[in-house]
HTML snippet that shows the backbone in 3Dmol.js (N, CA, C, O; Angstrom):
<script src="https://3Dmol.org/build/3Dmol-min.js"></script>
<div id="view" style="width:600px;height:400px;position:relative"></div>
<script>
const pdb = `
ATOM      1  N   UNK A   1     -11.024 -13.761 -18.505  1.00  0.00           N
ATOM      2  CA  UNK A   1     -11.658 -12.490 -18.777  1.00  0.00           C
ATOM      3  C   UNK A   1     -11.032 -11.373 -17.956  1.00  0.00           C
ATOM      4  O   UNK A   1     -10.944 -10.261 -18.477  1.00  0.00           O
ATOM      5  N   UNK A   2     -10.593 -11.569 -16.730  1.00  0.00           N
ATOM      6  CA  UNK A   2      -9.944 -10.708 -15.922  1.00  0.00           C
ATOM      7  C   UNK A   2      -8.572 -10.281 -16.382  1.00  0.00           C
ATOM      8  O   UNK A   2      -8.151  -9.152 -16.128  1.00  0.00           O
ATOM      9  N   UNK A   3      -7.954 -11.064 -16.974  1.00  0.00           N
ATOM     10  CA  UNK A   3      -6.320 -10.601 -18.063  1.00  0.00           C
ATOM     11  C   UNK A   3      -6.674  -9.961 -18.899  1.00  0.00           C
ATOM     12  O   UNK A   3      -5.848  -9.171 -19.358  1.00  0.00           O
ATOM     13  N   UNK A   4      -8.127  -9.991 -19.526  1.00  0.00           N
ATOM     14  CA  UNK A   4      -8.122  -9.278 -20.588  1.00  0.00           C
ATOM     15  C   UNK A   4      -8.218  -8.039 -20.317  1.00  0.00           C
ATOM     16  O   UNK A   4      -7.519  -7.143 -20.790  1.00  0.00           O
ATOM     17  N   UNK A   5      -9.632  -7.866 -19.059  1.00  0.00           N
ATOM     18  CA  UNK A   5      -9.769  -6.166 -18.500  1.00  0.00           C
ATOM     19  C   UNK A   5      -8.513  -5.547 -17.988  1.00  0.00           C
ATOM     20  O   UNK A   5      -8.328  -4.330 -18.008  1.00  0.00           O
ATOM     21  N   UNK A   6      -7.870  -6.197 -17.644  1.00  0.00           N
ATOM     22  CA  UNK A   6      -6.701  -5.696 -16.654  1.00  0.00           C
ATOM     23  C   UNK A   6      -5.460  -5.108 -18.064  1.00  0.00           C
ATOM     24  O   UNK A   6      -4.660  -4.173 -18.083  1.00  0.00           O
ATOM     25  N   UNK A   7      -5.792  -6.111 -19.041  1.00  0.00           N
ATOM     26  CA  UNK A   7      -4.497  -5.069 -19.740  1.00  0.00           C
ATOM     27  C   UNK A   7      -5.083  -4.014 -20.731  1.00  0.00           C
ATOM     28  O   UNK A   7      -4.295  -3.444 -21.485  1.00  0.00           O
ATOM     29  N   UNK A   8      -6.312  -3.742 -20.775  1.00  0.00           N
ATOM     30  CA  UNK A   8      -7.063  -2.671 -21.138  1.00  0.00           C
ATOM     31  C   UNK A   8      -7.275  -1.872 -20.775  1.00  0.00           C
ATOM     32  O   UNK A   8      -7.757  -1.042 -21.545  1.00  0.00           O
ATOM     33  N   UNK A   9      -7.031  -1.384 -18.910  1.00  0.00           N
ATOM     34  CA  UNK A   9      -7.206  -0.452 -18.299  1.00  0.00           C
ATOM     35  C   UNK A   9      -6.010  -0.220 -17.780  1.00  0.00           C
ATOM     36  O   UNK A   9      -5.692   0.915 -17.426  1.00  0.00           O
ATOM     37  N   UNK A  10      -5.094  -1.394 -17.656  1.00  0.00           N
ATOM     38  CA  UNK A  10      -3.675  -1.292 -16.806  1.00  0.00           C
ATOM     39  C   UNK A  10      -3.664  -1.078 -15.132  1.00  0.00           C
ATOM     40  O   UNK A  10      -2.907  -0.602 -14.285  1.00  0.00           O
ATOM     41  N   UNK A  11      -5.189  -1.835 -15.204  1.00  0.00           N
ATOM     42  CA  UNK A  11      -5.027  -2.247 -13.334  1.00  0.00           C
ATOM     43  C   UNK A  11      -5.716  -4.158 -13.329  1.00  0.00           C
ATOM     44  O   UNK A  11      -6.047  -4.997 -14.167  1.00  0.00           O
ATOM     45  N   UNK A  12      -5.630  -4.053 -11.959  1.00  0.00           N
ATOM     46  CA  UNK A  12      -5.293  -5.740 -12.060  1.00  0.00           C
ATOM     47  C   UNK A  12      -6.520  -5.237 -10.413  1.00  0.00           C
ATOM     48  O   UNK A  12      -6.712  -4.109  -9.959  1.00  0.00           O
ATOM     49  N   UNK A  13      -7.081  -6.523  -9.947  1.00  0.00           N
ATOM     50  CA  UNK A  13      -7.909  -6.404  -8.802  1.00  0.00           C
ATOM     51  C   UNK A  13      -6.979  -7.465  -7.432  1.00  0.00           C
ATOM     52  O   UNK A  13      -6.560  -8.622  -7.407  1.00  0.00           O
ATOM     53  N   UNK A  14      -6.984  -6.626  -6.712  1.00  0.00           N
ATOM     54  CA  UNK A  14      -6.345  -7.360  -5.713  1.00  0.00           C
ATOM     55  C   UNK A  14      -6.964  -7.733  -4.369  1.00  0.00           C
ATOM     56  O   UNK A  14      -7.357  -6.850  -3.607  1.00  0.00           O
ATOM     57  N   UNK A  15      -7.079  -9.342  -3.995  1.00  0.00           N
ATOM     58  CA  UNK A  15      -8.177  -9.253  -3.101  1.00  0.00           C
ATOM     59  C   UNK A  15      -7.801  -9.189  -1.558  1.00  0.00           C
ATOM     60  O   UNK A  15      -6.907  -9.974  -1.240  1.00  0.00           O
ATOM     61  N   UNK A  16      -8.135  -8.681  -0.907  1.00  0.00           N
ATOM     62  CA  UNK A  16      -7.449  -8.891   1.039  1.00  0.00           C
ATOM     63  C   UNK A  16      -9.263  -8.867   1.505  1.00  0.00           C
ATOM     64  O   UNK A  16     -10.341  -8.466   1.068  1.00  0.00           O
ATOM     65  N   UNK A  17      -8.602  -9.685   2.832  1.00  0.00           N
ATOM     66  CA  UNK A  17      -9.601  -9.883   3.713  1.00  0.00           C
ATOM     67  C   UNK A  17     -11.241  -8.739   4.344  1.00  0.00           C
ATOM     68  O   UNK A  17     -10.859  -7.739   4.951  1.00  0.00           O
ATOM     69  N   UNK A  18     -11.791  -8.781   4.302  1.00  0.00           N
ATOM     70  CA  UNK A  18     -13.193  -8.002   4.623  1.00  0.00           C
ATOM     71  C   UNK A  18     -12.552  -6.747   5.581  1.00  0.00           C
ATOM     72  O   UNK A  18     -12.358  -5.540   5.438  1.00  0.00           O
ATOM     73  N   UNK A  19     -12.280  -8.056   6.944  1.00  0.00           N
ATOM     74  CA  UNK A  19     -11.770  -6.927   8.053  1.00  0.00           C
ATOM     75  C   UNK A  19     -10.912  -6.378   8.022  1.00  0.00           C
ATOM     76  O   UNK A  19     -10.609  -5.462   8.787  1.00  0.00           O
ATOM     77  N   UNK A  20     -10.250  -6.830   7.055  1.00  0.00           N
ATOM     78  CA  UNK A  20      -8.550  -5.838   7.146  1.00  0.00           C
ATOM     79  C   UNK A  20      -9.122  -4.276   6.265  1.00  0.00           C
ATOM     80  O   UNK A  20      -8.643  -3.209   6.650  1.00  0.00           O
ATOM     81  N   UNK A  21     -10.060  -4.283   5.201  1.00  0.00           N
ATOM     82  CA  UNK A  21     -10.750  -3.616   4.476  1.00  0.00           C
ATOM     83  C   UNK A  21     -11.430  -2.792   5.361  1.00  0.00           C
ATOM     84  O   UNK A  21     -11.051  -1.623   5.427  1.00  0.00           O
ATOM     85  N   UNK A  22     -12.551  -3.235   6.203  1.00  0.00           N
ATOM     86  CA  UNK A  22     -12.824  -1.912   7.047  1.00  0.00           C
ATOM     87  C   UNK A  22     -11.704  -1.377   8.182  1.00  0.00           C
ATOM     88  O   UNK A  22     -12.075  -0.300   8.650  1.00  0.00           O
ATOM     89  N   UNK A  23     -10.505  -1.819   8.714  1.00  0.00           N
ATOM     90  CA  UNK A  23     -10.247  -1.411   9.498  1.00  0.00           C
ATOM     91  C   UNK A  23      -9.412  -0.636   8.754  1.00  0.00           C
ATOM     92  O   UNK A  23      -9.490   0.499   9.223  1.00  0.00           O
ATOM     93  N   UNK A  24      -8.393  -0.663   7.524  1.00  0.00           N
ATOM     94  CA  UNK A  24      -8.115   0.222   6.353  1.00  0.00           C
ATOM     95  C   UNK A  24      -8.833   1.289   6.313  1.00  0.00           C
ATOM     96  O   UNK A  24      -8.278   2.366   6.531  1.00  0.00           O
ATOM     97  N   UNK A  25     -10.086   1.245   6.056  1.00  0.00           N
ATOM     98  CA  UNK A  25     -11.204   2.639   5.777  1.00  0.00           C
ATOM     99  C   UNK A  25     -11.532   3.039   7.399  1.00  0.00           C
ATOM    100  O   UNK A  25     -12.372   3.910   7.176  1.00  0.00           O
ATOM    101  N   UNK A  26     -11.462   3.003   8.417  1.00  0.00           N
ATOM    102  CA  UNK A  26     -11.338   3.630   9.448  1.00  0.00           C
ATOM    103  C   UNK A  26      -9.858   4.463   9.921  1.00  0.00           C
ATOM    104  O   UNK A  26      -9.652   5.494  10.562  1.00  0.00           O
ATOM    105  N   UNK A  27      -8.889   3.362   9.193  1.00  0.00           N
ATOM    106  CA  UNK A  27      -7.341   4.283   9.845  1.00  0.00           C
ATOM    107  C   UNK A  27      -7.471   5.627   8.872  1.00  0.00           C
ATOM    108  O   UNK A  27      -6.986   6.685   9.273  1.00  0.00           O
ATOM    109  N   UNK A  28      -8.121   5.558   7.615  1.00  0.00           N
ATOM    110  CA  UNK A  28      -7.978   6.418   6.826  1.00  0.00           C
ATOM    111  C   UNK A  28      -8.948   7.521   6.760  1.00  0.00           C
ATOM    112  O   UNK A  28      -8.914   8.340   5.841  1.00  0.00           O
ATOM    113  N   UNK A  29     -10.061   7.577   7.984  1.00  0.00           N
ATOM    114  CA  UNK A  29     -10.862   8.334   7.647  1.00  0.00           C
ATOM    115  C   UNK A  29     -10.291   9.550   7.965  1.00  0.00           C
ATOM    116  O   UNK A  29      -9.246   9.603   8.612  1.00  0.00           O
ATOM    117  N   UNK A  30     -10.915  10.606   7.545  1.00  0.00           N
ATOM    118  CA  UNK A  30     -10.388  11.944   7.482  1.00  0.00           C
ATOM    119  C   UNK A  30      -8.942  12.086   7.294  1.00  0.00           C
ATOM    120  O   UNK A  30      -8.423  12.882   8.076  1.00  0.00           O
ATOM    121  N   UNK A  31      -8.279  11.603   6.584  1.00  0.00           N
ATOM    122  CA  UNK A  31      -7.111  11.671   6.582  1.00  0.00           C
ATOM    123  C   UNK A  31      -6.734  11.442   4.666  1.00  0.00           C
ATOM    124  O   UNK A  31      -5.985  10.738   3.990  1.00  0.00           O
ATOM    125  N   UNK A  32      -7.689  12.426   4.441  1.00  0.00           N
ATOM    126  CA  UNK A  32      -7.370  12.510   2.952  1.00  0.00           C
ATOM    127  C   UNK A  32      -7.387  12.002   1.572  1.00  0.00           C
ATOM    128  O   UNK A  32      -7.264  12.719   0.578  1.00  0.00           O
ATOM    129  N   UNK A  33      -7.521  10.937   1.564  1.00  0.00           N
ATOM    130  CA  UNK A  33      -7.310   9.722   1.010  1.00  0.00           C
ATOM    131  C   UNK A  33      -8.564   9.500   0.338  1.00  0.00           C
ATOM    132  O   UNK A  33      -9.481   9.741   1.124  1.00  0.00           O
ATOM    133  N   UNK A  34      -9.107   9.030  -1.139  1.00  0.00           N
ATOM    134  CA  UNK A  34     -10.518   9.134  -1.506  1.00  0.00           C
ATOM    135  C   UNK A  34     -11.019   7.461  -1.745  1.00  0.00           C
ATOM    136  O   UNK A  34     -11.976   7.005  -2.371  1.00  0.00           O
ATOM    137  N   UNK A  35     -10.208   6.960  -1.160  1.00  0.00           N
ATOM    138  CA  UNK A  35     -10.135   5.305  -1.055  1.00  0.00           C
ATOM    139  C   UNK A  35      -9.730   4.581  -0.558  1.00  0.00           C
ATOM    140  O   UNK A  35      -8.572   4.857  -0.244  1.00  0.00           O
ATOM    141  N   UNK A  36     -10.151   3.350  -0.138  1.00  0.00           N
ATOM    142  CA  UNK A  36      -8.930   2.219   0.804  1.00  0.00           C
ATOM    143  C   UNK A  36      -8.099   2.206  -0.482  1.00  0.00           C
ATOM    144  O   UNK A  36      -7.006   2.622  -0.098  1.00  0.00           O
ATOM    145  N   UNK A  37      -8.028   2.020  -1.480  1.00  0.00           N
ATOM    146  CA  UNK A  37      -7.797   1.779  -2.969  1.00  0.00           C
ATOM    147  C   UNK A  37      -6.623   2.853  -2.982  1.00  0.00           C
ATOM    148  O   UNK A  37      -5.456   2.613  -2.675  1.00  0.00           O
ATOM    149  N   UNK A  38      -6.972   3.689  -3.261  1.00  0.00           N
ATOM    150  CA  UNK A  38      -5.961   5.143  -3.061  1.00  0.00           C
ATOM    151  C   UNK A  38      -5.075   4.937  -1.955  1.00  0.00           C
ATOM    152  O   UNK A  38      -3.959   5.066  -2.459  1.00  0.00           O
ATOM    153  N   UNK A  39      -4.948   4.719  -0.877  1.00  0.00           N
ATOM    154  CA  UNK A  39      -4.312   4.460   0.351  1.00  0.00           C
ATOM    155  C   UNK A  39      -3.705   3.419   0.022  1.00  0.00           C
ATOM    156  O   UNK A  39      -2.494   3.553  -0.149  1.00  0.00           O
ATOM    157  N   UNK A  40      -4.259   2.141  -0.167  1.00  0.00           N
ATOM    158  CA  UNK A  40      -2.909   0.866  -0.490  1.00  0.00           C
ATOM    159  C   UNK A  40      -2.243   1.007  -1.879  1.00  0.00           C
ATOM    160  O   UNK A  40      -1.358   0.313  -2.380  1.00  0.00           O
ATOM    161  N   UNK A  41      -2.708   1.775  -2.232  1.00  0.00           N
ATOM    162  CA  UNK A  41      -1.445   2.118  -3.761  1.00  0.00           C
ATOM    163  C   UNK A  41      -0.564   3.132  -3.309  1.00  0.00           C
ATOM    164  O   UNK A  41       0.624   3.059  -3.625  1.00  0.00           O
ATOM    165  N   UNK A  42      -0.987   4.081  -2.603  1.00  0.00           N
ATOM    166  CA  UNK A  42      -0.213   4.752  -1.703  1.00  0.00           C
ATOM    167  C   UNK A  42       1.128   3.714  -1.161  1.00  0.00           C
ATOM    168  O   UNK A  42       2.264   3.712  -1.634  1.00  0.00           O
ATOM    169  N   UNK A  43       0.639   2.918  -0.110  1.00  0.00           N
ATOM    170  CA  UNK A  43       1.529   2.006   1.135  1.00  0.00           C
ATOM    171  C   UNK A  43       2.599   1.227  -0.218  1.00  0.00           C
ATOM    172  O   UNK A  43       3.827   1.269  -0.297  1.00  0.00           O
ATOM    173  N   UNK A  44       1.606   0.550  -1.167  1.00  0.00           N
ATOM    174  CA  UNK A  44       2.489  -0.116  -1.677  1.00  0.00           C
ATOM    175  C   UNK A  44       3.262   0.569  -2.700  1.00  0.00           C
ATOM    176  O   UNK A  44       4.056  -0.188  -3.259  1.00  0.00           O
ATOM    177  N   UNK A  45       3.275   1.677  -3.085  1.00  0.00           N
ATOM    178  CA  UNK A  45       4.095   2.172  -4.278  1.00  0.00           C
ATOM    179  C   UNK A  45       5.709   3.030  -3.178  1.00  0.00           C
ATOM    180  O   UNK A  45       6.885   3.217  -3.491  1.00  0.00           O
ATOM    181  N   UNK A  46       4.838   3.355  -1.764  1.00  0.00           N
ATOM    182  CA  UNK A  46       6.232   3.659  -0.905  1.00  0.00           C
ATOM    183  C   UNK A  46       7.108   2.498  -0.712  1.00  0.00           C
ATOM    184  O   UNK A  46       8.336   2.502  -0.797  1.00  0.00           O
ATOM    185  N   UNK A  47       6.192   1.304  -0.388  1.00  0.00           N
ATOM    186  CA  UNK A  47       6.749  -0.400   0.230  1.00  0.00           C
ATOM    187  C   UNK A  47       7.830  -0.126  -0.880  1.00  0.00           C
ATOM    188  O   UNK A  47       8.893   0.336  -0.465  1.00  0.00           O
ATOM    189  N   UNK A  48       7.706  -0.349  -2.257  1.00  0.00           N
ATOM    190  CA  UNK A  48       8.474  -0.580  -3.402  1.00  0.00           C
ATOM    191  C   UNK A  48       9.182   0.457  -4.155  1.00  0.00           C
ATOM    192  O   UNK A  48       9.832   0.219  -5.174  1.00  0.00           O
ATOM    193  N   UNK A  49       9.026   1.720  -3.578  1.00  0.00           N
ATOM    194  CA  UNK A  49      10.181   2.745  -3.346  1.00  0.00           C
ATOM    195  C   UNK A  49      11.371   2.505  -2.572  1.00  0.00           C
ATOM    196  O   UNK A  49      12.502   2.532  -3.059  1.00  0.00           O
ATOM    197  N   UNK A  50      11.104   2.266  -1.338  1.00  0.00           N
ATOM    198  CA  UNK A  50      11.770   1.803  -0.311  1.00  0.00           C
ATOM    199  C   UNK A  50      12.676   0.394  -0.229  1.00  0.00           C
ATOM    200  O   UNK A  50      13.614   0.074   0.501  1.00  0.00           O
ATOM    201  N   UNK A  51      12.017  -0.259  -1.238  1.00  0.00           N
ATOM    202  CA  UNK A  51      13.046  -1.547  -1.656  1.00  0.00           C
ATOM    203  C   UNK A  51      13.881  -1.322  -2.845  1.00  0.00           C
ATOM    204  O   UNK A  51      14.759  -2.174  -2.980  1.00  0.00           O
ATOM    205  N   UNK A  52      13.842  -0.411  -3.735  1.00  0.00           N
ATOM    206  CA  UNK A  52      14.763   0.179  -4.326  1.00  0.00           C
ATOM    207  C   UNK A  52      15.850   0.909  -3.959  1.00  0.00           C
ATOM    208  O   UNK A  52      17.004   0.845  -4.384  1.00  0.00           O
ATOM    209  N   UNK A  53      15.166   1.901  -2.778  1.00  0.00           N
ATOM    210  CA  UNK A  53      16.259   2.517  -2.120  1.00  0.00           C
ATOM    211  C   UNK A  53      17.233   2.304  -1.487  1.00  0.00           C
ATOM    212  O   UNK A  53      18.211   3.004  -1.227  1.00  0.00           O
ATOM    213  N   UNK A  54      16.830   0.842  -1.113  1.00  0.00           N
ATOM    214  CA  UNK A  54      17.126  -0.045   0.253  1.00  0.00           C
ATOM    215  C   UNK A  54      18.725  -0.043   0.237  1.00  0.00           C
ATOM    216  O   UNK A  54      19.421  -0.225   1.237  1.00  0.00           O
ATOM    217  N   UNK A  55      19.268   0.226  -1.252  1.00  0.00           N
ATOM    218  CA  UNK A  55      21.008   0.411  -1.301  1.00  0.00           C
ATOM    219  C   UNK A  55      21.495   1.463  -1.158  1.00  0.00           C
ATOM    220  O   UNK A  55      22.688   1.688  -1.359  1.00  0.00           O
ATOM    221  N   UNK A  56      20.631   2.326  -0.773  1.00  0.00           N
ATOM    222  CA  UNK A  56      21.125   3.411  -0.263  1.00  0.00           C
ATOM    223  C   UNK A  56      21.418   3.846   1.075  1.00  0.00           C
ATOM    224  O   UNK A  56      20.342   3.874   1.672  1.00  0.00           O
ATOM    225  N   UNK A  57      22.296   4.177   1.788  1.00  0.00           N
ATOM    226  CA  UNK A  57      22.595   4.374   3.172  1.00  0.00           C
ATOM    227  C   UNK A  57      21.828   5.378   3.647  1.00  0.00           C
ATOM    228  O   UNK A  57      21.109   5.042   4.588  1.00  0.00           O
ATOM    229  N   UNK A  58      21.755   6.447   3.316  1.00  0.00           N
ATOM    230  CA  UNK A  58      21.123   7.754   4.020  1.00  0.00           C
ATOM    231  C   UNK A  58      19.726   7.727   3.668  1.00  0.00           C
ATOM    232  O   UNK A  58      19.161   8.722   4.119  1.00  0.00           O
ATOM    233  N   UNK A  59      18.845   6.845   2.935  1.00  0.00           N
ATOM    234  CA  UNK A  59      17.493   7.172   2.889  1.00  0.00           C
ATOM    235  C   UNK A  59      17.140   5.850   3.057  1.00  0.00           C
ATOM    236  O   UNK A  59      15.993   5.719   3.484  1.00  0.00           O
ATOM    237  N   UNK A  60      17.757   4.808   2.858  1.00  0.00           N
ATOM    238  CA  UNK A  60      17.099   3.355   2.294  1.00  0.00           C
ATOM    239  C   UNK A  60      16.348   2.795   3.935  1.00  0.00           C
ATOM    240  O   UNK A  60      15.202   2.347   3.936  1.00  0.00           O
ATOM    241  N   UNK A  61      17.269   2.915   5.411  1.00  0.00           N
ATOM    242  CA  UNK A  61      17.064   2.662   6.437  1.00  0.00           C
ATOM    243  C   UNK A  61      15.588   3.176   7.045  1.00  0.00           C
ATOM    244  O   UNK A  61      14.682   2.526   7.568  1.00  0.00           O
ATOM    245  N   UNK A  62      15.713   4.569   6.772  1.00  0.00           N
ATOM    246  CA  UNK A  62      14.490   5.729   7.229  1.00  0.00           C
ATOM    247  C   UNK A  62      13.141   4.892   6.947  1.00  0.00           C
ATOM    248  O   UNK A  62      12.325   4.376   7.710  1.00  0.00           O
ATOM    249  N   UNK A  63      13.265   4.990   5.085  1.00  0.00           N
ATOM    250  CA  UNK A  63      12.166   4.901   4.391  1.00  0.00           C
ATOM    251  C   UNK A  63      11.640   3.217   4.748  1.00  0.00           C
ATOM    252  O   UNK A  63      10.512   2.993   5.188  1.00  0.00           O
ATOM    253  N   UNK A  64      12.417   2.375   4.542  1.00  0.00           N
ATOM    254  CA  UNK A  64      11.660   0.766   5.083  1.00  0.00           C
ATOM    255  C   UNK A  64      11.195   0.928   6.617  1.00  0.00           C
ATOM    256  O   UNK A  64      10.093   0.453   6.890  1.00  0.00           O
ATOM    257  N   UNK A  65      11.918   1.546   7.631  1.00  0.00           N
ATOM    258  CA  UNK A  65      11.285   1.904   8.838  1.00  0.00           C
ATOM    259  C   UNK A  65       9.726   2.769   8.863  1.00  0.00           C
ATOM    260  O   UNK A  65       8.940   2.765   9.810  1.00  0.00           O
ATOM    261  N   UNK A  66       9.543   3.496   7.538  1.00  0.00           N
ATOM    262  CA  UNK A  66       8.627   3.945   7.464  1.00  0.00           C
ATOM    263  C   UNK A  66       6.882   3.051   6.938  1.00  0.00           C
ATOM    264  O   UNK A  66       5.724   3.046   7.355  1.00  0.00           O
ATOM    265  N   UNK A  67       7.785   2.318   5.654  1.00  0.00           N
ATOM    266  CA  UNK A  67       7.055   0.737   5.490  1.00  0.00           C
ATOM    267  C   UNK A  67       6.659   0.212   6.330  1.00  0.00           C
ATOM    268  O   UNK A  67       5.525  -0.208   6.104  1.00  0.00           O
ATOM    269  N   UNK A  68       7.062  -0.034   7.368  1.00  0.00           N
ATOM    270  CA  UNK A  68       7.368  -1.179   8.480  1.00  0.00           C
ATOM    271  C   UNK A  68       6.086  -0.780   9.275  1.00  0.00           C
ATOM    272  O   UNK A  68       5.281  -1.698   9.428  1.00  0.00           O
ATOM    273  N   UNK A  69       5.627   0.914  10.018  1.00  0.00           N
ATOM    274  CA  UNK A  69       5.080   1.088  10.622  1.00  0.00           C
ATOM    275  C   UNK A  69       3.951   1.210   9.896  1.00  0.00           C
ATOM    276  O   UNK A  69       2.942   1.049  10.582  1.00  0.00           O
ATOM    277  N   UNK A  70       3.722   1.473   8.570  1.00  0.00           N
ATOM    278  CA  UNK A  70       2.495   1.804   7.624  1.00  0.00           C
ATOM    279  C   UNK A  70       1.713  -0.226   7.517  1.00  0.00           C
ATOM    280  O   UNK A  70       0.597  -0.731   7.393  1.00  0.00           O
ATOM    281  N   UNK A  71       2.616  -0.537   7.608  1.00  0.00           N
ATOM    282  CA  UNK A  71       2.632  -2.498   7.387  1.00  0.00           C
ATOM    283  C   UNK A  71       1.406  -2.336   8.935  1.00  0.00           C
ATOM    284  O   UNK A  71       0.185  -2.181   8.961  1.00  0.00           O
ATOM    285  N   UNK A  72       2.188  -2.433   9.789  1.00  0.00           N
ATOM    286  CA  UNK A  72       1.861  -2.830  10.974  1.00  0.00           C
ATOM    287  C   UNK A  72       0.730  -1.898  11.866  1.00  0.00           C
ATOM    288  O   UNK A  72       0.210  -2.161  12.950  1.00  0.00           O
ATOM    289  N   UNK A  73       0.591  -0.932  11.146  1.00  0.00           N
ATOM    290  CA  UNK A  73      -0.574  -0.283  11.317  1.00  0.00           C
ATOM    291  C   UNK A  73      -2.044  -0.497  10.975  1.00  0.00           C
ATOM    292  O   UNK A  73      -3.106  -0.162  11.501  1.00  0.00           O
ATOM    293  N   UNK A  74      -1.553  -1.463   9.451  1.00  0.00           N
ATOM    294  CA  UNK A  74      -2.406  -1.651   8.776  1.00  0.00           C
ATOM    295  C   UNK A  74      -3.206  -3.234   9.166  1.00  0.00           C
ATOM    296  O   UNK A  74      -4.159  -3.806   8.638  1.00  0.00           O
ATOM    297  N   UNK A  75      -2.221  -3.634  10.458  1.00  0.00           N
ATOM    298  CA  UNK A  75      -2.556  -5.354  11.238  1.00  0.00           C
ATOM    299  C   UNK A  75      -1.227  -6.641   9.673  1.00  0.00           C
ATOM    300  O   UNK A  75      -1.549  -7.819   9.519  1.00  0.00           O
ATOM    301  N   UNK A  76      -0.241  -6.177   9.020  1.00  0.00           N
ATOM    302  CA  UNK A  76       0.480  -6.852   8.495  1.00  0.00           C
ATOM    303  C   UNK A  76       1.325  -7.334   8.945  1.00  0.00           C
ATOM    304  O   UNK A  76       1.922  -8.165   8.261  1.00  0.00           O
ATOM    305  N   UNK A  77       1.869  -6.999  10.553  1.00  0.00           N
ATOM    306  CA  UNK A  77       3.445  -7.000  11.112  1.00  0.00           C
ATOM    307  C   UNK A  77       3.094  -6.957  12.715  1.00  0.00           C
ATOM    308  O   UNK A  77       4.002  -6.946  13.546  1.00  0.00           O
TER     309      UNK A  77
END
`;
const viewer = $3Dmol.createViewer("view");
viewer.addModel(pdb, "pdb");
viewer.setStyle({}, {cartoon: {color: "spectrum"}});
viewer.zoomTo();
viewer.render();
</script>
């Protein structure tokens, strides 16, 4: 039933841990963001920018360094 909603709306549910979830909605408070939801589509649509780029010399280095600290901020790294 969940394949079916998911290709009807064109989102899929992704599950992570409780605490990683509130400590997500605390790094993010006041800081714009209208969701933990909004924020990890955020992290992950840069994560997978950044691995595209990754063949690039002048941005590819920056931008995964930028991953890296958004990862490990988030308790991933």
């Amino acid at each position: 039933m969940a394949d079916i909603t998911a290709k009807n709306t064109g989102k899929v549910t992704i599950k992570i841990p409780r605490p990683l979830y509130e400590k997500i909605s605390a790094v993010i408070e006041g800081a714009g963001y209208n969701s933990v939801t909004d924020f990890v589509v955020y992290v992950l649509r840069d994560l997978v920018a950044s691995h595209e780029l990754a063949g690039s010399e002048s941005a590819g280095a920056k931008e995964i360094e930028k991953v890296k600290q958004h990862l490990k901020a988030l308790g991933y790294m």
